[in-house]
mmCIF file of the C-alpha atoms, coordinates in Angstrom:
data_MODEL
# 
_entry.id   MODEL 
# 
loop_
_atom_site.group_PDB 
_atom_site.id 
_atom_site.type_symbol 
_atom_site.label_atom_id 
_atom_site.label_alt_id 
_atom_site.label_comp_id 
_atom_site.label_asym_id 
_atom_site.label_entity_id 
_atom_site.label_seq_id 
_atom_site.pdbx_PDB_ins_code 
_atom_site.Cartn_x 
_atom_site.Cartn_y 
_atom_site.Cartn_z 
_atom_site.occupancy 
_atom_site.B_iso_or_equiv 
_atom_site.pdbx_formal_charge 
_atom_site.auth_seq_id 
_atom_site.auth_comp_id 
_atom_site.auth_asym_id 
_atom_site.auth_atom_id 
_atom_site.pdbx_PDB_model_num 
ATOM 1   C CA . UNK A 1 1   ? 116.054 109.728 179.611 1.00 0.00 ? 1   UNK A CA 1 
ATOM 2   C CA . UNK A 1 2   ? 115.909 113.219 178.620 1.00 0.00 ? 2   UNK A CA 1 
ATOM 3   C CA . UNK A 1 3   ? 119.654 113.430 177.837 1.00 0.00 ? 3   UNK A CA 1 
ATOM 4   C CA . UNK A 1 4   ? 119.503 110.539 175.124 1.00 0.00 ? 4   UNK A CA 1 
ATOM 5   C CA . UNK A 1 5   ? 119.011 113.090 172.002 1.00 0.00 ? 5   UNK A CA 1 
ATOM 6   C CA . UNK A 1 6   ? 121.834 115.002 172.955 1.00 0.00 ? 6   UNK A CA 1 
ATOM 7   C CA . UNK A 1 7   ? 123.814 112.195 173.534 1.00 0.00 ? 7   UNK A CA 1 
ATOM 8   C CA . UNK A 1 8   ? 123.312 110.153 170.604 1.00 0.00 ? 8   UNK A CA 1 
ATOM 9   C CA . UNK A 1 9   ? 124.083 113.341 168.527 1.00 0.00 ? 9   UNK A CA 1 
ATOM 10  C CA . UNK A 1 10  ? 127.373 113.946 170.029 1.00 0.00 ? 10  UNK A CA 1 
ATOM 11  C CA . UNK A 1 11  ? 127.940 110.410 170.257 1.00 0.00 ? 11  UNK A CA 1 
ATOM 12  C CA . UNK A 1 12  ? 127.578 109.839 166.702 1.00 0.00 ? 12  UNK A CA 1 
ATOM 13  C CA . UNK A 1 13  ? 130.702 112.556 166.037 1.00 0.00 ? 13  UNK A CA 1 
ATOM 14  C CA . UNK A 1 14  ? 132.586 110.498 168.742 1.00 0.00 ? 14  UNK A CA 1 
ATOM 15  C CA . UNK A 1 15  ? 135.227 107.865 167.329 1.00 0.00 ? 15  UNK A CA 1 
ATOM 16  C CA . UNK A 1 16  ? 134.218 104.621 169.585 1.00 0.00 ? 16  UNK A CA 1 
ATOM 17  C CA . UNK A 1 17  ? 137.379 104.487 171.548 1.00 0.00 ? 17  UNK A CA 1 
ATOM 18  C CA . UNK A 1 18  ? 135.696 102.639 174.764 1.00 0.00 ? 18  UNK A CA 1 
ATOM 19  C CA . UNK A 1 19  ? 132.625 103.705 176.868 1.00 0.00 ? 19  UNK A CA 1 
ATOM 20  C CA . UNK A 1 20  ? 134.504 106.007 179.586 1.00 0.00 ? 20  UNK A CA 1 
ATOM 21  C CA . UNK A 1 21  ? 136.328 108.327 176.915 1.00 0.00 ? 21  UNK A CA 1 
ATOM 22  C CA . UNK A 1 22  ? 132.290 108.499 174.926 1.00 0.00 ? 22  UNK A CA 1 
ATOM 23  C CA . UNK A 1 23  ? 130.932 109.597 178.028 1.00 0.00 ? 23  UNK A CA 1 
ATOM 24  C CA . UNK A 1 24  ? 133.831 111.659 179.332 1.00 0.00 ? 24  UNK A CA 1 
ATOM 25  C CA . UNK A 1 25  ? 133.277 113.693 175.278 1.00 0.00 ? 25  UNK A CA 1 
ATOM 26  C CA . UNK A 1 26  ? 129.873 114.174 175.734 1.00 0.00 ? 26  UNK A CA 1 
ATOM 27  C CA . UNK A 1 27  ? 130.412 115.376 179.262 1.00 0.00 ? 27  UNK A CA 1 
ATOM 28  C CA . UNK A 1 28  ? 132.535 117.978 177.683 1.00 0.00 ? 28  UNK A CA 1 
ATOM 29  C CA . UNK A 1 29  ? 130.824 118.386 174.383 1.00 0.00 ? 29  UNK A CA 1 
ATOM 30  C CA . UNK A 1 30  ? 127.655 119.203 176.924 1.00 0.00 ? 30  UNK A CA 1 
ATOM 31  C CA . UNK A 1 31  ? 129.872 121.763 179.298 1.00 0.00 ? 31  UNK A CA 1 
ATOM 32  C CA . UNK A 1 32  ? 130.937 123.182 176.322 1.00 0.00 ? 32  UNK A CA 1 
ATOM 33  C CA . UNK A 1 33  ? 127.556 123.896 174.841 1.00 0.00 ? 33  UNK A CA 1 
ATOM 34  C CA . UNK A 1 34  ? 126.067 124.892 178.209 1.00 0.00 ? 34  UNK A CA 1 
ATOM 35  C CA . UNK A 1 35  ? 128.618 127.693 178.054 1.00 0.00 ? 35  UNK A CA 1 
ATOM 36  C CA . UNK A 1 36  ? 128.281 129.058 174.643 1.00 0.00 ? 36  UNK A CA 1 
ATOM 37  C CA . UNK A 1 37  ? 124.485 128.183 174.994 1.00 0.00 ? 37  UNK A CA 1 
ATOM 38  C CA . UNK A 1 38  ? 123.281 132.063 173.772 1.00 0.00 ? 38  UNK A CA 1 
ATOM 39  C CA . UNK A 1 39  ? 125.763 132.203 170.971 1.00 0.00 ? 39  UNK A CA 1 
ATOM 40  C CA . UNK A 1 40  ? 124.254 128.659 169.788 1.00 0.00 ? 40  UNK A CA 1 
ATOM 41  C CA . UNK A 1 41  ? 121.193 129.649 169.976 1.00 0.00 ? 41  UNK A CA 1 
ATOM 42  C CA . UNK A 1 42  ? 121.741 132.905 168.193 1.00 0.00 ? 42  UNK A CA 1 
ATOM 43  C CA . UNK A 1 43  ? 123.788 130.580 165.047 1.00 0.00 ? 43  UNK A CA 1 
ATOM 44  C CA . UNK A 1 44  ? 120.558 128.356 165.250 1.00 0.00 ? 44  UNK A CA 1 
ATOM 45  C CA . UNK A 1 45  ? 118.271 131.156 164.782 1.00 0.00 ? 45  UNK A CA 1 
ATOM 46  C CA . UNK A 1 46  ? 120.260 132.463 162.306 1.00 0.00 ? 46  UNK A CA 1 
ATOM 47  C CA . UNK A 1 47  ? 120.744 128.966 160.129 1.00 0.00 ? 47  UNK A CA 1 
ATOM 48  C CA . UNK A 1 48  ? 117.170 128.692 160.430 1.00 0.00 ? 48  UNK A CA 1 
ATOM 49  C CA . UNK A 1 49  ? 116.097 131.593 159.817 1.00 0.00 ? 49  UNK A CA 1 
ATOM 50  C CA . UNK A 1 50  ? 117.950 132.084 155.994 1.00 0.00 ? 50  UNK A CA 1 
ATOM 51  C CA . UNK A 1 51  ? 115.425 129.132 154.978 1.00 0.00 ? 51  UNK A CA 1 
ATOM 52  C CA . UNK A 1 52  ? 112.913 132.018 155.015 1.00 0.00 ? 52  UNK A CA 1 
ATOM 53  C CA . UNK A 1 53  ? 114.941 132.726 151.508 1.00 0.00 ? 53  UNK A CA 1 
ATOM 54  C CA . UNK A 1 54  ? 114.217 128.933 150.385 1.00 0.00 ? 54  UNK A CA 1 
ATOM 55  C CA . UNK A 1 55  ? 110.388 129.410 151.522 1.00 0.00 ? 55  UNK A CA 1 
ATOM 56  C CA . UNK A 1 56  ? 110.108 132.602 149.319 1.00 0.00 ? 56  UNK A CA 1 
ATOM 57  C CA . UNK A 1 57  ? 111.511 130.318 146.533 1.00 0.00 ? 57  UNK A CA 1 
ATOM 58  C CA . UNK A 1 58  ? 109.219 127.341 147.788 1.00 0.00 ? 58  UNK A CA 1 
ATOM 59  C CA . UNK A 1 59  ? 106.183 129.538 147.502 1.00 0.00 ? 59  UNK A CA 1 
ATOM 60  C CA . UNK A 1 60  ? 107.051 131.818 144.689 1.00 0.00 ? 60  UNK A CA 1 
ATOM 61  C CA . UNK A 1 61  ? 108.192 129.141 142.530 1.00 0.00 ? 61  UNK A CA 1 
ATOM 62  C CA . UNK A 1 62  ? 106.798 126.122 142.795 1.00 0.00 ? 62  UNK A CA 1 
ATOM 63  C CA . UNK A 1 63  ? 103.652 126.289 144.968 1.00 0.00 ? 63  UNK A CA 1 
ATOM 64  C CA . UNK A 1 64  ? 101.939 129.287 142.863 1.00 0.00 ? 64  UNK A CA 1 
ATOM 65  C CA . UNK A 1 65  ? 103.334 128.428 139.766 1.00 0.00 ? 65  UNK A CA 1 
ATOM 66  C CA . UNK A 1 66  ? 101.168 124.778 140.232 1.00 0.00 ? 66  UNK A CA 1 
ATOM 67  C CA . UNK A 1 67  ? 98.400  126.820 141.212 1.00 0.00 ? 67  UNK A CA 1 
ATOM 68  C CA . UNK A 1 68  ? 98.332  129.814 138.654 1.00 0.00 ? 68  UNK A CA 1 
ATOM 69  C CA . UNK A 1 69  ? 100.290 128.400 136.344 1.00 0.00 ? 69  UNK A CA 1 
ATOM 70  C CA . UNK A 1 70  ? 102.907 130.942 136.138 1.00 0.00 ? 70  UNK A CA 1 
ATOM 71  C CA . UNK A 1 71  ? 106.225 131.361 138.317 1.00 0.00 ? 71  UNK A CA 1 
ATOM 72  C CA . UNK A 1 72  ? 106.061 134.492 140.634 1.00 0.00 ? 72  UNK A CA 1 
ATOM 73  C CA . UNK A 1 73  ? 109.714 133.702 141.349 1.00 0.00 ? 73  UNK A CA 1 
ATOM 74  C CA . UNK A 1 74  ? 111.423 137.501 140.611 1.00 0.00 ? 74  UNK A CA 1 
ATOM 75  C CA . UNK A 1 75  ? 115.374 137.558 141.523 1.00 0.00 ? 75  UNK A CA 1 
ATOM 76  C CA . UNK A 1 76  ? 117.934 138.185 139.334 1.00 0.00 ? 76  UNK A CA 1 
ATOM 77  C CA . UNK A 1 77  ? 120.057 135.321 137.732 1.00 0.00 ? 77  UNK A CA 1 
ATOM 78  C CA . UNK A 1 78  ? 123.357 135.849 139.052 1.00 0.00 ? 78  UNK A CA 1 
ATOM 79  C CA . UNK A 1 79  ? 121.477 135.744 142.365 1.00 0.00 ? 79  UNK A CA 1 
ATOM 80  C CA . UNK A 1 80  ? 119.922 132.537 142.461 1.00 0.00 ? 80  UNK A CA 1 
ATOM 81  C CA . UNK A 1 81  ? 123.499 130.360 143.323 1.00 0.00 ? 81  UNK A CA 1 
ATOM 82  C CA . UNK A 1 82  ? 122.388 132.104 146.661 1.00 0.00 ? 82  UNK A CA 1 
ATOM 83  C CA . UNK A 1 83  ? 119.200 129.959 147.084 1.00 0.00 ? 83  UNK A CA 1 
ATOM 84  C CA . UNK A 1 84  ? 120.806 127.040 146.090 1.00 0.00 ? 84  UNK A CA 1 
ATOM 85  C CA . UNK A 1 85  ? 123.573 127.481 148.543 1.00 0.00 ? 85  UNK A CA 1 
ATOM 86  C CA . UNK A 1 86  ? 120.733 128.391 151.146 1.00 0.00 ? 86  UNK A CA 1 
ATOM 87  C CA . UNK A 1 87  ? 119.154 125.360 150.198 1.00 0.00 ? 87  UNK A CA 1 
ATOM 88  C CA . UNK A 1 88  ? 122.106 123.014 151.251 1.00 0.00 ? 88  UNK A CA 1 
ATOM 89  C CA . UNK A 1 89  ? 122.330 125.613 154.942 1.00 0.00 ? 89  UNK A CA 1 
ATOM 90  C CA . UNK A 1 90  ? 119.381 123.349 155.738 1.00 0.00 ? 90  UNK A CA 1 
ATOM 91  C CA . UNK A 1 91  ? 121.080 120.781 156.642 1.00 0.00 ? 91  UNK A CA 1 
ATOM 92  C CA . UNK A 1 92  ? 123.630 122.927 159.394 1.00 0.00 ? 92  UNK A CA 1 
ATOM 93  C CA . UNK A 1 93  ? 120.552 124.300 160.535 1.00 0.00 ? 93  UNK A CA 1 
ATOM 94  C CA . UNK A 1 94  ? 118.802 121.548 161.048 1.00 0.00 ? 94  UNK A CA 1 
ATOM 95  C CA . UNK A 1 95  ? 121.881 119.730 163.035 1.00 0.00 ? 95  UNK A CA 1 
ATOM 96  C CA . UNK A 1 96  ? 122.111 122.933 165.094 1.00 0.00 ? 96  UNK A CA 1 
ATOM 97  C CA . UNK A 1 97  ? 118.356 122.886 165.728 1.00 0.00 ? 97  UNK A CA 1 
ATOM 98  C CA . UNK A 1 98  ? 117.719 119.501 166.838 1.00 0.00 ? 98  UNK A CA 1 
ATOM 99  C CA . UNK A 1 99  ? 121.068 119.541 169.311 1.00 0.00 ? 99  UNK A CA 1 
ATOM 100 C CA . UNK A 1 100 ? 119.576 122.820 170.352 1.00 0.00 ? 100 UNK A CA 1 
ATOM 101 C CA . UNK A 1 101 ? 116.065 121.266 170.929 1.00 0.00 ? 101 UNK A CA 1 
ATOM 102 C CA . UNK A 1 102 ? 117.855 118.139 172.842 1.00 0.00 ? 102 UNK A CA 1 
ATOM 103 C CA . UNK A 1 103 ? 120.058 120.081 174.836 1.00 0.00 ? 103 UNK A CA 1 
ATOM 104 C CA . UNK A 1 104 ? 116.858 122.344 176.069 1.00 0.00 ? 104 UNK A CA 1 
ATOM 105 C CA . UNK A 1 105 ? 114.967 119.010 176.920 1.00 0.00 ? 105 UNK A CA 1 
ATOM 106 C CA . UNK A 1 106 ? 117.678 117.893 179.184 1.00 0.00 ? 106 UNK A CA 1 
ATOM 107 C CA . UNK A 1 107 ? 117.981 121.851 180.746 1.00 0.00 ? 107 UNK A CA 1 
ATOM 108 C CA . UNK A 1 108 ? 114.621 123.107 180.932 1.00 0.00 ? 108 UNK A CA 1 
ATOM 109 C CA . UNK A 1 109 ? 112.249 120.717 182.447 1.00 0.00 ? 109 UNK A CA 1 
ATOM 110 C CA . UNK A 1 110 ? 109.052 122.938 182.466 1.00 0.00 ? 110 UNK A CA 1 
ATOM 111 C CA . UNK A 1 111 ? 109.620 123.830 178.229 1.00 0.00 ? 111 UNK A CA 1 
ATOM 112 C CA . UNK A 1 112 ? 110.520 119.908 177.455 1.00 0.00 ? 112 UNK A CA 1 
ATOM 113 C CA . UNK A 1 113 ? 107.162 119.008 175.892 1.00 0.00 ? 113 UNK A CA 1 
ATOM 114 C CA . UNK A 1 114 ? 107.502 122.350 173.406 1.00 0.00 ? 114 UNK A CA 1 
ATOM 115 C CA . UNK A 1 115 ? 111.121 121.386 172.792 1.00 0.00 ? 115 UNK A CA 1 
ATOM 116 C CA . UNK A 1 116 ? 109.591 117.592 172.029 1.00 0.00 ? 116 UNK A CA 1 
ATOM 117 C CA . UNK A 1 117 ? 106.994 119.118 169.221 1.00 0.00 ? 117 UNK A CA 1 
ATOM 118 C CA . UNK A 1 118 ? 109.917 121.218 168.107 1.00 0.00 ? 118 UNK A CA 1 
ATOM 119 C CA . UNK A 1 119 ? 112.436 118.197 167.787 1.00 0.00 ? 119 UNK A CA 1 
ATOM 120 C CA . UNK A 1 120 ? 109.570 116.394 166.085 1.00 0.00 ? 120 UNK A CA 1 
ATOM 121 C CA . UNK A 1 121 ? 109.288 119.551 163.194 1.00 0.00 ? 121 UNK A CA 1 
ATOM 122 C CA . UNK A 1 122 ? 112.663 118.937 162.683 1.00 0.00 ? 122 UNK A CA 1 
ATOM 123 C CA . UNK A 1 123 ? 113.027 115.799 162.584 1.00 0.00 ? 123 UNK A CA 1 
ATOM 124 C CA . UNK A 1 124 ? 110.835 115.233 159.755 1.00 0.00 ? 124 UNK A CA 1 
ATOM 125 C CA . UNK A 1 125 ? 112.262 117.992 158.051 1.00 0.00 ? 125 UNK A CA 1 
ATOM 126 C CA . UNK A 1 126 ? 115.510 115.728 158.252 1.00 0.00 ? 126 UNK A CA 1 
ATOM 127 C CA . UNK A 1 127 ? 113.506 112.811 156.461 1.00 0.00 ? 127 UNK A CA 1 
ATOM 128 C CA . UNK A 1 128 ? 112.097 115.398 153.830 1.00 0.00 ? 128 UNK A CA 1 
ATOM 129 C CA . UNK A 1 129 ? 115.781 116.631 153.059 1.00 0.00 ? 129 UNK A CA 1 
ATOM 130 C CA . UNK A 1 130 ? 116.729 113.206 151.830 1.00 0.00 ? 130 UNK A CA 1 
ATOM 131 C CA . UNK A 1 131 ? 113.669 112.117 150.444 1.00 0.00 ? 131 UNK A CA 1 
ATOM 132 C CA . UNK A 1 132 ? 112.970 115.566 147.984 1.00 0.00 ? 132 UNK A CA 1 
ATOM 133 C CA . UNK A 1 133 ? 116.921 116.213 147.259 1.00 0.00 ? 133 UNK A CA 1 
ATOM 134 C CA . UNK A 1 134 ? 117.354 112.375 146.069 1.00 0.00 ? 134 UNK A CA 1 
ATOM 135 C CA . UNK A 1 135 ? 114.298 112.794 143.690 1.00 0.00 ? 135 UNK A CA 1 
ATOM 136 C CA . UNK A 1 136 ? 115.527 116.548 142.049 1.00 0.00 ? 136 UNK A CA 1 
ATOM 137 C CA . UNK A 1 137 ? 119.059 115.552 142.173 1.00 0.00 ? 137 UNK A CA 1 
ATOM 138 C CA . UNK A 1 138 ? 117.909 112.270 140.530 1.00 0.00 ? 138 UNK A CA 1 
ATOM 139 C CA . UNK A 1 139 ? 116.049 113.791 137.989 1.00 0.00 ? 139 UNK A CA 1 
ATOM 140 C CA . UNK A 1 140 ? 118.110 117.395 137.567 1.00 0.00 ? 140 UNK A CA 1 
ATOM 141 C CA . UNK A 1 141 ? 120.861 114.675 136.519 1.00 0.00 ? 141 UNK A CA 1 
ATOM 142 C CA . UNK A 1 142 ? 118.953 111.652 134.462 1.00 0.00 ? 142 UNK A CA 1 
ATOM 143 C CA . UNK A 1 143 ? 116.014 113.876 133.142 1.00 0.00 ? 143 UNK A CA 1 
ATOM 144 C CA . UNK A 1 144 ? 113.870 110.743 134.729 1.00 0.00 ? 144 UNK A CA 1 
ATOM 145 C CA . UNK A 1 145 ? 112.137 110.368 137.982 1.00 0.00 ? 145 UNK A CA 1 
ATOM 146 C CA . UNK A 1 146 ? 113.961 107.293 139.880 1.00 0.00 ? 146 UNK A CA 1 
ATOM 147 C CA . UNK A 1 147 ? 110.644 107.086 141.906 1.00 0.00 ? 147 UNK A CA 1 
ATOM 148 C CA . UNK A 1 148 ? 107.225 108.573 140.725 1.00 0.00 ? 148 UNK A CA 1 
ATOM 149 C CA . UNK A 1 149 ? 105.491 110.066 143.791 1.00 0.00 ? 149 UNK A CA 1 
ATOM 150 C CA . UNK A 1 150 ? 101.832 110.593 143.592 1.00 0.00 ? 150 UNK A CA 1 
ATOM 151 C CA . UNK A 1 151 ? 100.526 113.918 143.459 1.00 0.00 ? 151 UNK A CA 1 
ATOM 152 C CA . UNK A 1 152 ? 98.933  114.625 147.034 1.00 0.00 ? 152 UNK A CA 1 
ATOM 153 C CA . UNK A 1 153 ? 102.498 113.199 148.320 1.00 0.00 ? 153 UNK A CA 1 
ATOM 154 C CA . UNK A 1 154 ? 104.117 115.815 146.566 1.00 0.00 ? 154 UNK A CA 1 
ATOM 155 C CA . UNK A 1 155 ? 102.092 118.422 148.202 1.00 0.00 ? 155 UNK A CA 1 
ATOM 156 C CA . UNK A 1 156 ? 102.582 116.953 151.593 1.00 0.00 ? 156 UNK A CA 1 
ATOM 157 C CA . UNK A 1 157 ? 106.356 117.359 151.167 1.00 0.00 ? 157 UNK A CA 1 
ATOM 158 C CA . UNK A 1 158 ? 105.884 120.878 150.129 1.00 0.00 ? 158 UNK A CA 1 
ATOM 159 C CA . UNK A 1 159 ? 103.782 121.510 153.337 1.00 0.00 ? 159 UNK A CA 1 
ATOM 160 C CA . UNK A 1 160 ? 106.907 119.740 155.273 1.00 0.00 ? 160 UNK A CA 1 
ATOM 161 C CA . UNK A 1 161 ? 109.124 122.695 153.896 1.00 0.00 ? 161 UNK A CA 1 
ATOM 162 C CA . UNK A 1 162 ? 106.816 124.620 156.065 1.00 0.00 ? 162 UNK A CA 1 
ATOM 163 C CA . UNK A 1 163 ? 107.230 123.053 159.224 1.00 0.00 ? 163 UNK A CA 1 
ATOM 164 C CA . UNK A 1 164 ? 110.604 125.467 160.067 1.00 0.00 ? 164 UNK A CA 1 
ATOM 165 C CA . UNK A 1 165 ? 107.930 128.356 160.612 1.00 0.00 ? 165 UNK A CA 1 
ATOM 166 C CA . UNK A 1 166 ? 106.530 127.612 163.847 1.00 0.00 ? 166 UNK A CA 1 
ATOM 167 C CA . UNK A 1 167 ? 110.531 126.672 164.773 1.00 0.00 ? 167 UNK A CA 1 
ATOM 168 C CA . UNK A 1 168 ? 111.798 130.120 163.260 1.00 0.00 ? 168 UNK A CA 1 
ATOM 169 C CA . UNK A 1 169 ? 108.988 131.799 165.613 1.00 0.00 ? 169 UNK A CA 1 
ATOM 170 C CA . UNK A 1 170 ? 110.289 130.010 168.581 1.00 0.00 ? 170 UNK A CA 1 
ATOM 171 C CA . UNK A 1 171 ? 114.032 130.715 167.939 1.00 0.00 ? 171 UNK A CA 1 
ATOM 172 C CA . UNK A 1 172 ? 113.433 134.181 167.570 1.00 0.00 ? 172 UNK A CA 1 
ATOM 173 C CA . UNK A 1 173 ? 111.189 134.227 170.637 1.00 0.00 ? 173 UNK A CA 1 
ATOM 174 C CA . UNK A 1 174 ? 113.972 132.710 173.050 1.00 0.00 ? 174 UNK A CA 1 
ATOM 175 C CA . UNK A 1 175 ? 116.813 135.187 171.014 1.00 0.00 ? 175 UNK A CA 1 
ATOM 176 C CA . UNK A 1 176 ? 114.446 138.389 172.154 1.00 0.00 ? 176 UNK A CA 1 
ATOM 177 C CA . UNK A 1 177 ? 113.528 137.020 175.504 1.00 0.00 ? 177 UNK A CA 1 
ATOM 178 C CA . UNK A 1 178 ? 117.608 135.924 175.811 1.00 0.00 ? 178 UNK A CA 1 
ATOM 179 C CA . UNK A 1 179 ? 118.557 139.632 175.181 1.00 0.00 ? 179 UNK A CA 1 
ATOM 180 C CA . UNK A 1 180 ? 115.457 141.139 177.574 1.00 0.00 ? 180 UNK A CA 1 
ATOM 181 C CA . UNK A 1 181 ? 116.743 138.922 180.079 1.00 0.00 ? 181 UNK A CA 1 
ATOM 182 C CA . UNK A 1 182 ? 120.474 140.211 179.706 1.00 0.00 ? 182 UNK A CA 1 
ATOM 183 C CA . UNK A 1 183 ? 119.826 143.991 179.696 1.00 0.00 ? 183 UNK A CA 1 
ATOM 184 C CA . UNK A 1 184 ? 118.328 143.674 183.053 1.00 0.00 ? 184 UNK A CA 1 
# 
């Protein structure tokens, strides 16, 4: 049971060429990530960890400017092409993360309830991507909303940005402990 988030991720990459050669990919898409397993998690951390860049933005921005008023937001203008390209790393990161989450469920028995709340964070990150993109896309493009969301929902989906921080912890947690664990 543990093994179906891993598997339906792999399997979705998979062309559906019958069920043996599905299950004889993900056999070797799994070997192949058991291997490199470290150097995964160290891209995951890493993927993750740049939306630390986007949270600076997040805050600086948008959150304080709705609270004071004005935008704290201080980074020079040839620079901010980075955020936006940081912005779009999400969604890497977040692949990486979840088959990093799904693949520690099925490998780590006594951790799989953390790795659960951890696939959860990211999973409704996933859901936020589409639903806040759509709407500034949508608008950066028609000068319209194509859906008006009510205020408090707005702040709930800022709040969802947030959700990477307890994730980013974690990640760098198992990175230090990985490297502790290797020097010895």
């Amino acid at each position: 049971m543990h093994d179906i988030y891993l598997y339906f991720f792999a399997n979705s990459f998979i062309v559906r060429s019958g069920h043996k050669a599905n299950v004889d990919l993900v056999e070797k898409f799994v070997n192949f990530y058991h291997r490199y397993e470290n150097l995964n998690l160290k891209i995951t951390f890493f993927l993750i960890s740049l939306q630390i860049l986007h949270l600076y933005w997040l805050t600086t921005d948008v959150v304080l400017q709705k609270i004071f008023g004005e935008s704290f937001f201080f980074v020079a203008n040839n620079l901010l092409p980075i955020f936006v390209v940081i912005d779009y790393i999400e969604i890497p990161a977040l692949i990486s993360g979840l088959v990093f989450y799904s693949y520690n469920i099925r490998r780590d028995k006594s951790t799989a309830n953390k790795s659960y709340l951890f696939l959860g964070l990211l999973g409704v990150q996933v859901i936020h991507i589409f639903w806040i993109t759509d709407e500034v896309v949508y608008t950066s493009f028609f000068k319209s909303s194509l859906v008006e969301f009510p205020y408090v929902l707005s702040w709930i989906a800022i709040l969802i940005d947030y959700l990477e921080l307890p994730v980013m912890a974690d990640l760098f947690y198992r990175v230090i402990k990985k490297k502790k664990r290797n020097t010895r």
